[in-house]
Every structure is written in structure tokens, then in C-alpha cells.
DRENBA-627847 format. One record per residue: x, y, z of N, C-alpha, C, O, CB in turn; residue number from 1; residue in three letters; chain. Coordinates in steps of 0.05 Angstrom, whole numbers, plus 5000, padded with zeros to 4 digits. Glycine has a CB too. Example, Ala and Ser with C-alpha at 12.3 -4.5 7.8 and 13.67 -1.06 7.14 Angstrom:
BEGIN
npx/npy/npz/capx/capy/capz/cpx/cpy/cpz/opx/opy/opz/cbpx/cbpy/cbpz/fiti/sedren/vexfi
5264/4886/5156/5246/4910/5156/5264/4934/5156/5285/4934/5169/5226/4911/5181/1/ALA/A
5257/4955/5142/5273/4979/5143/5258/5001/5157/5268/5023/5161/5282/4988/5114/2/SER/A
! end
This chain:
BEGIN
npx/npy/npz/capx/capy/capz/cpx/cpy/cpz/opx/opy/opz/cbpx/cbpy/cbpz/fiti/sedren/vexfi
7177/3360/1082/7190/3339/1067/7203/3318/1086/7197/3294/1086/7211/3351/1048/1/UNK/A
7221/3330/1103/7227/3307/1124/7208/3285/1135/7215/3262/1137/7235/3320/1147/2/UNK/A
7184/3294/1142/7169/3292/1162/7152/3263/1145/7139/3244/1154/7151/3323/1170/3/UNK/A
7158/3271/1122/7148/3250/1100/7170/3224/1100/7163/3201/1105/7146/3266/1066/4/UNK/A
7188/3230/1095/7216/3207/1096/7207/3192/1129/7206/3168/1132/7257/3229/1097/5/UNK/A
7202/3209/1148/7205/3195/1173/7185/3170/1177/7192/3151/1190/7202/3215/1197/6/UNK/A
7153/3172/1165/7135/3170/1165/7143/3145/1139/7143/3122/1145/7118/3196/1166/7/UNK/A
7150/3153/1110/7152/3123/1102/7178/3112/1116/7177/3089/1108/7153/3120/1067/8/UNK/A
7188/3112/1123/7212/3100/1145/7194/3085/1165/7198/3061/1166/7232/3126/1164/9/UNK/A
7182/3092/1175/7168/3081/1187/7152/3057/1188/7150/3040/1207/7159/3094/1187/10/UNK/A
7143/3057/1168/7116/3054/1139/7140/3020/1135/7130/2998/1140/7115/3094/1097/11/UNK/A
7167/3025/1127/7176/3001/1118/7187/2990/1141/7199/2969/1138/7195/3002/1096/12/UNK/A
7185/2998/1160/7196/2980/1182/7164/2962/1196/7160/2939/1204/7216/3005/1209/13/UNK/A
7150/2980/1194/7118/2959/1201/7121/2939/1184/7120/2915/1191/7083/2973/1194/14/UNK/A
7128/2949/1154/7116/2926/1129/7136/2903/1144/7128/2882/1153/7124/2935/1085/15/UNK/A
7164/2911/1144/7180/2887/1149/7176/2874/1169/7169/2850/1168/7203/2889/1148/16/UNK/A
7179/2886/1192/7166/2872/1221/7141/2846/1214/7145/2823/1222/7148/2901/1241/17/UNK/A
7115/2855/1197/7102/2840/1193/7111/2818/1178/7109/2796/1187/7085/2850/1187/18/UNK/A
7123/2823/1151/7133/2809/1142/7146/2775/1154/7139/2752/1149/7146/2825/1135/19/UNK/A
7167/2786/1170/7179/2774/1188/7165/2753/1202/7170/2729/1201/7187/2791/1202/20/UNK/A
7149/2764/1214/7134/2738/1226/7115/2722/1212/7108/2700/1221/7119/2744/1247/21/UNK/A
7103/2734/1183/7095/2712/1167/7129/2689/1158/7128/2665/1153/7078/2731/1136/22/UNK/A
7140/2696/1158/7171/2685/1143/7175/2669/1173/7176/2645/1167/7202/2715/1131/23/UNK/A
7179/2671/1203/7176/2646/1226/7162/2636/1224/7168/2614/1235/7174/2646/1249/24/UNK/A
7139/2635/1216/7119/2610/1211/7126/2594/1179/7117/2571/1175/7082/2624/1211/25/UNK/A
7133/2599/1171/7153/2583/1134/7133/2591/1115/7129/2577/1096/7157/2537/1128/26/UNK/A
7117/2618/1119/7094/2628/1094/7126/2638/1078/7148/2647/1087/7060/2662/1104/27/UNK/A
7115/2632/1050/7129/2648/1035/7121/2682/1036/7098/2687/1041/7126/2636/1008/28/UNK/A
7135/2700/1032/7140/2725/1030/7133/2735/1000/7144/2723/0982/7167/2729/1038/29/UNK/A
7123/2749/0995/7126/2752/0956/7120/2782/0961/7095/2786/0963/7097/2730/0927/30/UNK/A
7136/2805/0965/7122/2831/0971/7123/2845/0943/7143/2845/0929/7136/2848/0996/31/UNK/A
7093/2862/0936/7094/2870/0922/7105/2896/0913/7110/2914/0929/7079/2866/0920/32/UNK/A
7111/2896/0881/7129/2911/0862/7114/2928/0841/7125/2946/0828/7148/2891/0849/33/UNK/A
7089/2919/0838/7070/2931/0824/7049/2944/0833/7036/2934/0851/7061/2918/0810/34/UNK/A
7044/2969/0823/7040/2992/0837/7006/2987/0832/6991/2999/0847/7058/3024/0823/35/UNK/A
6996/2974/0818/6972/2973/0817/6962/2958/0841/6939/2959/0848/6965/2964/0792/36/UNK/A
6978/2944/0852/6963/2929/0873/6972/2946/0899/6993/2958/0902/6973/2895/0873/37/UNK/A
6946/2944/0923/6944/2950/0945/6954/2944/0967/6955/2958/0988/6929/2948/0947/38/UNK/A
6963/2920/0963/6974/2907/0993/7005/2919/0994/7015/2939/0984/6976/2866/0993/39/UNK/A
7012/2905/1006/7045/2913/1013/7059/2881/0998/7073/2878/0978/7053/2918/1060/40/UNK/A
7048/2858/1018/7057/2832/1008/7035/2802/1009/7016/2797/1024/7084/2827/1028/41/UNK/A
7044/2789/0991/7031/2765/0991/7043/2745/1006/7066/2747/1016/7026/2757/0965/42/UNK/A
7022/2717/1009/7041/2707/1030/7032/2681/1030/7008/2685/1030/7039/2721/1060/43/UNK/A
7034/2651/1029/7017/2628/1031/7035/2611/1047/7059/2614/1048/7009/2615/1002/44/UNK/A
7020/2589/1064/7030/2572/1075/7058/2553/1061/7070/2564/1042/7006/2559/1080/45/UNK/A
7067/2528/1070/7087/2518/1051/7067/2496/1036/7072/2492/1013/7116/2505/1067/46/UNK/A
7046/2482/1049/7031/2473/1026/7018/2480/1007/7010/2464/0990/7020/2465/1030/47/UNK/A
7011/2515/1007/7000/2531/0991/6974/2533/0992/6962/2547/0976/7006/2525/0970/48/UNK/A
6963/2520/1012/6934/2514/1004/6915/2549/1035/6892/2553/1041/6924/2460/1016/49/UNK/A
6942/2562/1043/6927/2584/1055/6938/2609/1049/6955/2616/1064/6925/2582/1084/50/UNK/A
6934/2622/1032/6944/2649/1010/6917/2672/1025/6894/2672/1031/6938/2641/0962/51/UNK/A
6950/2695/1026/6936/2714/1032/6953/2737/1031/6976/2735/1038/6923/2710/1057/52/UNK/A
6941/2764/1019/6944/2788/1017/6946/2803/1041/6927/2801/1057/6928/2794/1003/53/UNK/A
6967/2821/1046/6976/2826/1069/6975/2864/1064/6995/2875/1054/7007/2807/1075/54/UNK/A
6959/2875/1070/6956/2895/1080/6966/2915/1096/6947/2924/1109/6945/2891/1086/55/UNK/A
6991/2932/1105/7000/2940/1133/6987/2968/1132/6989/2984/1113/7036/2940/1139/56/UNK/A
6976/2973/1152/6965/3011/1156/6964/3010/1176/6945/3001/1189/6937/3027/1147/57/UNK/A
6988/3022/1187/6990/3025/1220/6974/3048/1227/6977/3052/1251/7020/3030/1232/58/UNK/A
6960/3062/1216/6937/3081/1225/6918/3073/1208/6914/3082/1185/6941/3113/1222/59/UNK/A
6899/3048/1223/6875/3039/1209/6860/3070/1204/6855/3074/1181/6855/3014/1230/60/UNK/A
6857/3081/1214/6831/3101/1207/6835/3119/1177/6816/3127/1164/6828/3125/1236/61/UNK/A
6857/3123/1171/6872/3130/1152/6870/3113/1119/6872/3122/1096/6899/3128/1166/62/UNK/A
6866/3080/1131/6867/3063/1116/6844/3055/1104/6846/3039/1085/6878/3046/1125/63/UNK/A
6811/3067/1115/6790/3053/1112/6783/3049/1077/6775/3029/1066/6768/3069/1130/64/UNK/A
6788/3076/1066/6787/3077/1038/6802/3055/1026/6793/3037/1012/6798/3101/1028/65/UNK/A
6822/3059/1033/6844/3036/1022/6828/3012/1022/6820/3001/1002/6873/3030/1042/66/UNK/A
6822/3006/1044/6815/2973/1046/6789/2963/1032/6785/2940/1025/6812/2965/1078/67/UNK/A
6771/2984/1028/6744/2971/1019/6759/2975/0992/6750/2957/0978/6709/2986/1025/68/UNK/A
6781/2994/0973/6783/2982/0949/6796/2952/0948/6792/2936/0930/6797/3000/0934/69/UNK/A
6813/2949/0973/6837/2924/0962/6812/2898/0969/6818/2875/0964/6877/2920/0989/70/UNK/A
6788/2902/0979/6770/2879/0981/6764/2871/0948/6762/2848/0938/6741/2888/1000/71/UNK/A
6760/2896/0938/6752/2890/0911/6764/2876/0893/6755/2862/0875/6747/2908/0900/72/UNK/A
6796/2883/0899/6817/2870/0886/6830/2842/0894/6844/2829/0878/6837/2887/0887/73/UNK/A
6823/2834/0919/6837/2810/0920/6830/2782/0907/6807/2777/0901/6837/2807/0943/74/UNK/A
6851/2764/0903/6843/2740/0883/6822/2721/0902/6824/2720/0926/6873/2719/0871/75/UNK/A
6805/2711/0889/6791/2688/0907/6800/2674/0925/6791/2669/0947/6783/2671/0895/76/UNK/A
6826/2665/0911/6840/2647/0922/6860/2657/0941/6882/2647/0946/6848/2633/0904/77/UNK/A
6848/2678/0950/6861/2696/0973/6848/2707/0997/6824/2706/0998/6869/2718/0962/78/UNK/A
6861/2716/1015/6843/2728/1037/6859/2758/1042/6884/2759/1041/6840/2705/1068/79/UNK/A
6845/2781/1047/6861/2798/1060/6866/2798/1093/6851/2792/1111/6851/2821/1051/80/UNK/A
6894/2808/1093/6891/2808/1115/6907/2837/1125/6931/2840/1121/6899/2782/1124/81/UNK/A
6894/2853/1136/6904/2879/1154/6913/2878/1180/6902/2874/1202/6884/2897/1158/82/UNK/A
6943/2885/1174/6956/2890/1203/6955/2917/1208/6956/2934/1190/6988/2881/1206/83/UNK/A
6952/2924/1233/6956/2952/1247/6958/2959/1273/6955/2943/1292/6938/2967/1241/84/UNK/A
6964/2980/1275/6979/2982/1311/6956/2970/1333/6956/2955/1353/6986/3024/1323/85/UNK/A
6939/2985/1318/6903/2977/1343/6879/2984/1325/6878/2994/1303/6895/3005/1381/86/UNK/A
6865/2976/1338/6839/2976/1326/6814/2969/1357/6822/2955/1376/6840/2947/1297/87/UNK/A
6792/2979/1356/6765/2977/1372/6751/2961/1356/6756/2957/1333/6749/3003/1378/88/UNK/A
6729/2951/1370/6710/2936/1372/6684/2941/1350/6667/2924/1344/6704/2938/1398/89/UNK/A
6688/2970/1339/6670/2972/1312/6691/2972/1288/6684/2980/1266/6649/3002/1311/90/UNK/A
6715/2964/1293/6736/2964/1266/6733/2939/1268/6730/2931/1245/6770/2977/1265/91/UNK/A
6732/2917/1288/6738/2876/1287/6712/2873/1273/6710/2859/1252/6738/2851/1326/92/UNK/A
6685/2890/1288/6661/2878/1277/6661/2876/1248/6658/2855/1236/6638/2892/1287/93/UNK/A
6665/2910/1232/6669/2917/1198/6690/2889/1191/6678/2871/1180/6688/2957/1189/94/UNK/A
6704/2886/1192/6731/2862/1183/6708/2845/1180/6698/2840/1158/6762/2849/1209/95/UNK/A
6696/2832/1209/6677/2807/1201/6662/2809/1181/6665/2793/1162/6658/2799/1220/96/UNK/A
6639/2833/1180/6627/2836/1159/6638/2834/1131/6624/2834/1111/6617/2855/1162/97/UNK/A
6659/2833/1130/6678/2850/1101/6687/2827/1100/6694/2823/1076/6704/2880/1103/98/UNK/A
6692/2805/1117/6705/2782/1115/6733/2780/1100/6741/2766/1081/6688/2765/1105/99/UNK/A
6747/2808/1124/6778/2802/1124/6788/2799/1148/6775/2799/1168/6794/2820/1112/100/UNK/A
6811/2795/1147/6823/2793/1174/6833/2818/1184/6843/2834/1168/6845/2773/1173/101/UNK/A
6830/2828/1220/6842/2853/1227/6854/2837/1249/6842/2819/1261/6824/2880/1234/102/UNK/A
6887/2848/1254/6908/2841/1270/6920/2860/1274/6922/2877/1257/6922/2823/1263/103/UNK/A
6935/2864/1304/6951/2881/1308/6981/2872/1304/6983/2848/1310/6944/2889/1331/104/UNK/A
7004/2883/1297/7026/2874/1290/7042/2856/1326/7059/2838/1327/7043/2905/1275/105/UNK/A
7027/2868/1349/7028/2867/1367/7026/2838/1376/7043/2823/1386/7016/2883/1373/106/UNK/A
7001/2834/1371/6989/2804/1359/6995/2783/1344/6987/2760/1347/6974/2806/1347/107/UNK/A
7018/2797/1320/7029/2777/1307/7055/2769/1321/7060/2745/1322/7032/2785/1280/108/UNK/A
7068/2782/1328/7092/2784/1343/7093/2762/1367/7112/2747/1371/7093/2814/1354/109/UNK/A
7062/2765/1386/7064/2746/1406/7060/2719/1392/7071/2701/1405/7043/2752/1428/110/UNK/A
7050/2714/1377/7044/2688/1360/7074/2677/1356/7079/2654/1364/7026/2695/1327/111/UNK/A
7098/2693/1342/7123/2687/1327/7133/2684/1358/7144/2662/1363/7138/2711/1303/112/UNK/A
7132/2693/1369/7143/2688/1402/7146/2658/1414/7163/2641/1420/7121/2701/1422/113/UNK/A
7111/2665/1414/7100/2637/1429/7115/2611/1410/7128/2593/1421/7058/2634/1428/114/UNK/A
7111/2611/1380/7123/2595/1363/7140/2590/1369/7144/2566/1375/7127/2600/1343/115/UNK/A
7160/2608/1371/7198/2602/1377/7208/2599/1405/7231/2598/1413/7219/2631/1368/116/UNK/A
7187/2598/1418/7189/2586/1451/7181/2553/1446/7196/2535/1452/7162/2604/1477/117/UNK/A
7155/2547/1434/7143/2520/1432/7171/2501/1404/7172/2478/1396/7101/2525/1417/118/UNK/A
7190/2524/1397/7205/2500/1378/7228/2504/1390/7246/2493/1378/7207/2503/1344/119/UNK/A
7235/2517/1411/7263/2511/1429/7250/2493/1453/7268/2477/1458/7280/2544/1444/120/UNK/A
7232/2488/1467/7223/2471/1483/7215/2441/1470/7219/2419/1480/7202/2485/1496/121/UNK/A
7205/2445/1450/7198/2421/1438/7201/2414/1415/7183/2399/1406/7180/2417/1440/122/UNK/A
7224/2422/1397/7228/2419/1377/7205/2421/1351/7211/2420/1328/7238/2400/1381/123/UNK/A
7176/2423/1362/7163/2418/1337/7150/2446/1332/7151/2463/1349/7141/2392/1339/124/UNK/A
7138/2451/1309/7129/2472/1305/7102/2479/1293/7090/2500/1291/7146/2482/1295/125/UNK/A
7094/2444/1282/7060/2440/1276/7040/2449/1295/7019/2449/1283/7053/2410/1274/126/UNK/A
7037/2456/1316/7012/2467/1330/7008/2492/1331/6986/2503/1329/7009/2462/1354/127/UNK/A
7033/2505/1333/7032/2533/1326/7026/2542/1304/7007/2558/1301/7051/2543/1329/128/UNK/A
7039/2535/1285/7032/2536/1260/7007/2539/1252/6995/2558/1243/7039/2518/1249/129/UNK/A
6999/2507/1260/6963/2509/1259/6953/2532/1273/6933/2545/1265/6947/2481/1274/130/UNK/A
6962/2537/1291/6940/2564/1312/6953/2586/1303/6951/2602/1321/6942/2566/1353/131/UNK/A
6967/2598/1283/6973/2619/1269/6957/2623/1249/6947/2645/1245/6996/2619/1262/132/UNK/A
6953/2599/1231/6933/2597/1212/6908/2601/1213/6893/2614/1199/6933/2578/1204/133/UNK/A
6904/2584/1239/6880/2589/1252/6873/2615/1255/6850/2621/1251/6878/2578/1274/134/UNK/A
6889/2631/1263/6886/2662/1275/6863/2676/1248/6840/2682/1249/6926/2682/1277/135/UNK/A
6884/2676/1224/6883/2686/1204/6858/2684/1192/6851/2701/1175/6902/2679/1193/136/UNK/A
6847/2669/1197/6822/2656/1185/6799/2667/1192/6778/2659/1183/6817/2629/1192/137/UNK/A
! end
């Protein structure tokens, strides 16, 4: 029983971590509350026009089931996207095929970094932005 508490403890500190750095780039946050859906949280740019379903399974291998259902479920007008600790070179290739996104939280982190270095040096935060988006894609 412990060992379970430690593990979703865990489980919500990935979700938020990720969270987080969608929320430094100005995506809205919308995490889900309904149990029918798969992801953890939804998320879109501030123009709205890049929405995406946010996934966390910090043990991709654990997650594979998971993910070919939440492909089935996501809105059109969405993309999934899976964060996790790591992943190899036949987990990036399946994502391409599956045409979602695979990221390491590791990865997102240096992005929110690089961001909040390029908007204390230069006040602006449009290129990053764009190359976050870009990432995602």
C-alpha cells in the first residue's frame, strides 16, 4: 500500500512539473477531471490555434497500451503529446508513425530554461515560443 502512495506521489509531481512548463510558455493548462479521458491535461497556445492533449508516463514501457487507446480518443483538433523520463530510438520512430509527439520531461524543462534566459536577456519571448511549438509538432 505505501509503495502505491509513493509511486502516485510521484505520478503528480511529473504531471505538475510538465504542466509547468506548458504554463512558461502562456499555453493554457485545463487538467483533466473526468475519468473517461486518458491524458492527465489539455493545453493550447494563447491564440488557440495549437491544442494538445498531454499525456505523462514516466515509464513509457508501462504506458504503450495506454497510448494506442488515447490515439483513438483524441479530438481532431488536437495532438497528443507524451512526456516521459526517456525513451530509444524504436519508441521516437512508433510516435512518428502514430503521429504523436514523444518528449522527455527533461526536454521540456531545457526549452522553459532556455525561454526564461532569452526573456531576462531580451525581454522578448516570441522565438522561443515559436521553437517550443515547433518542438511539439
Amino acid at each position: 500500500m505505501a509503495c502505491k502512495k509513493v509511486d502516485s506521489v510521484s505520478l503528480k509531481n511529473f504531471i505538475s512539473k510538465t504542466s509547468i512548463v506548458f504554463k512558461t510558455f502562456d499555453f493554457s493548462v485545463k487538467m483533466t477531471k473526468n475519468n473517461s479521458e486518458i491524458w492527465n491535461f489539455t493545453t493550447s497556445n494563447p491564440n488557440g490555434d495549437k491544442r494538445y492533449v498531454v499525456y505523462c508516463a514516466p515509464d513509457l514501457g508501462k504506458s504503450k497500451g495506454v497510448i494506442k487507446i488515447a490515439l483513438k480518443k483524441v479530438p481532431s483538433s488536437h495532438r497528443l503529446v507524451v512526456v516521459c523520463s526517456n525513451f530509444d530510438a524504436p519508441d521516437l520512430q512508433e510516435s512518428v508513425e502514430n503521429n504523436y509527439c514523444l518528449v522527455t520531461l527533461d526536454k521540456l524543462n531545457e526549452y522553459g530554461i532556455t525561454m526564461l534566459d532569452i526573456l531576462e536577456k531580451e525581454g522578448s519571448l516570441s522565438e522561443s515560443k515559436q521553437k517550443f511549438t515547433s518542438a511539439l509538432t
